[in-house]
C-alpha positions in Angstrom: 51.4 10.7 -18.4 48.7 13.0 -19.7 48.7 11.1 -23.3 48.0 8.0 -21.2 45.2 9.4 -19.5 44.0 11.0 -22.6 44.1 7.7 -24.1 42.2 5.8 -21.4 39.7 8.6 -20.9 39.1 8.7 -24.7 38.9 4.6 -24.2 35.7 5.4 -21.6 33.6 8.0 -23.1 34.0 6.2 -26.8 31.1 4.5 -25.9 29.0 7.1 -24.7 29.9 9.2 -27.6 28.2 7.1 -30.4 25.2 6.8 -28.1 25.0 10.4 -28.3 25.6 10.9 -32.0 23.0 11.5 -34.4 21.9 9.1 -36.9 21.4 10.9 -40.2 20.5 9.9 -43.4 23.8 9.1 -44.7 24.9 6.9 -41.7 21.5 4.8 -41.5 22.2 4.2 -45.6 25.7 3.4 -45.2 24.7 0.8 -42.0 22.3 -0.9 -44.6 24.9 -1.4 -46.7 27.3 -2.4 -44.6 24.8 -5.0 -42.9 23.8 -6.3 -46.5 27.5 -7.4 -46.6 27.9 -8.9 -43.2 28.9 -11.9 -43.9 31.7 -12.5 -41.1 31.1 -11.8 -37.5 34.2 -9.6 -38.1 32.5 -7.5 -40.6 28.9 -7.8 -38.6 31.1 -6.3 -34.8 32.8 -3.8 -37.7 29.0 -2.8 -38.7 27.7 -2.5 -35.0 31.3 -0.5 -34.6 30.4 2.0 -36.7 26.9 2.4 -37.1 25.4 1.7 -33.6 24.2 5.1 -33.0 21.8 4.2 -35.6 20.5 0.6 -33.6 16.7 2.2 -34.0 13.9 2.3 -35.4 14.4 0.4 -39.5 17.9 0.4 -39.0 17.6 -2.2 -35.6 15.4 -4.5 -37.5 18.2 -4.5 -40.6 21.1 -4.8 -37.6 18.5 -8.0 -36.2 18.2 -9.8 -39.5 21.8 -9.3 -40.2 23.0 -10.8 -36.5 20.1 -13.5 -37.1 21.5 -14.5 -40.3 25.0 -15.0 -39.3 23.8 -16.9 -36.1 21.8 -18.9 -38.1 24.1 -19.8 -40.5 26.3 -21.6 -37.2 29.9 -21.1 -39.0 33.2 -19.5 -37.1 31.4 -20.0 -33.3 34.4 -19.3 -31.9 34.9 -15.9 -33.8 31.3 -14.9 -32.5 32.1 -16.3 -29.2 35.0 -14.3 -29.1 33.4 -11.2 -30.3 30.8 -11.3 -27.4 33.8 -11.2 -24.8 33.5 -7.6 -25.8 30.5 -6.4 -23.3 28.5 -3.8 -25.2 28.8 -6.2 -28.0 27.0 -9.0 -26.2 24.6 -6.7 -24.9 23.4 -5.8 -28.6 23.5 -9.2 -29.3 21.3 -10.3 -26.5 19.7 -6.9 -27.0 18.8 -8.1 -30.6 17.9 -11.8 -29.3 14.9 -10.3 -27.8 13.8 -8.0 -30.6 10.2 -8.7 -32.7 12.5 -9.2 -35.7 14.4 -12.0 -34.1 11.2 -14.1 -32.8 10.7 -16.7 -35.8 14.4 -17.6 -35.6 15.0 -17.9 -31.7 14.4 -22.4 -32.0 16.7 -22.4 -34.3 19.0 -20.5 -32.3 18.3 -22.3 -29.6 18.6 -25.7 -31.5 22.0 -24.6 -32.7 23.2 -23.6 -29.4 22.7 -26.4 -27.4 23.1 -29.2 -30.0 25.9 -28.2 -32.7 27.9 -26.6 -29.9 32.0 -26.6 -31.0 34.2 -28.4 -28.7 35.4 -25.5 -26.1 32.8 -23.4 -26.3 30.3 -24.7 -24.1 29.9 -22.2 -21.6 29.4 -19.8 -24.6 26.9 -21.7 -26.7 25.1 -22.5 -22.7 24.6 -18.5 -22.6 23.6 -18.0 -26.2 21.2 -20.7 -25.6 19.5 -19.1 -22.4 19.5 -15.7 -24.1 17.3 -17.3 -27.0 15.2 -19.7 -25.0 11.7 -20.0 -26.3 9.4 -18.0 -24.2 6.5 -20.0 -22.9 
């Protein structure tokens, strides 16, 4: 009983741990890297995963070009829809969707979402859509 409430309090404060841990030099070199290579929303949620204590400053513009590229690109929706059923996920997504960096791309986010949506995914590509609506 106690390793099972080890496990699910461990499960809870993961979270707030990386929020709390430093970024140094090392980690924010290693997330450039690792972004460079993101070419699968697998490898971009692995990235995020492992280097979100460092979502600031440079390193959040190199985490927005990587998520905008991958969006952009339009391929394995339903992995990335998938991948956002994972809350704090989504909310870097979104997060990201409203960054500086992400402005020049948001049409054709927006473009992609509501017109090359994959079959079963509409409520999905309707929420991506609204988070990157052009603001007027």
């Amino acid at each position: 009983m106690r390793i099972v409430l080890f496990v699910v309090a461990l499960s809870i404060s993961g979270p707030a741990l990386a929020a709390d841990k430093p970024c140094t030099k090392a980690d924010a070199a290693n997330a450039q890297k690792a972004l460079d290579r993101a070419s699968s929303w697998p490898q971009m949620q692995k990235a995020w995963q492992d280097y979100r204590h460092c979502d600031g400053d440079a390193t959040a513009e190199q985490f927005t070009d990587a998520l905008m590229r991958l969006i952009i690109d339009w391929k394995n929706v339903d992995v990335f829809a998938g991948a956002m059923k994972d809350e704090q996920f989504k909310s870097f997504v979104h997060t990201h969707l409203q960054s500086p960096a992400a402005k020049d791309d948001l049409q054709d986010v927006y473009a992609r979402a509501k017109s090359r949506c994959p079959a079963g995914q509409d409520g999905f590509c309707a929420e991506l859509a609204e988070a990157a609506k052009p603001k007027k």
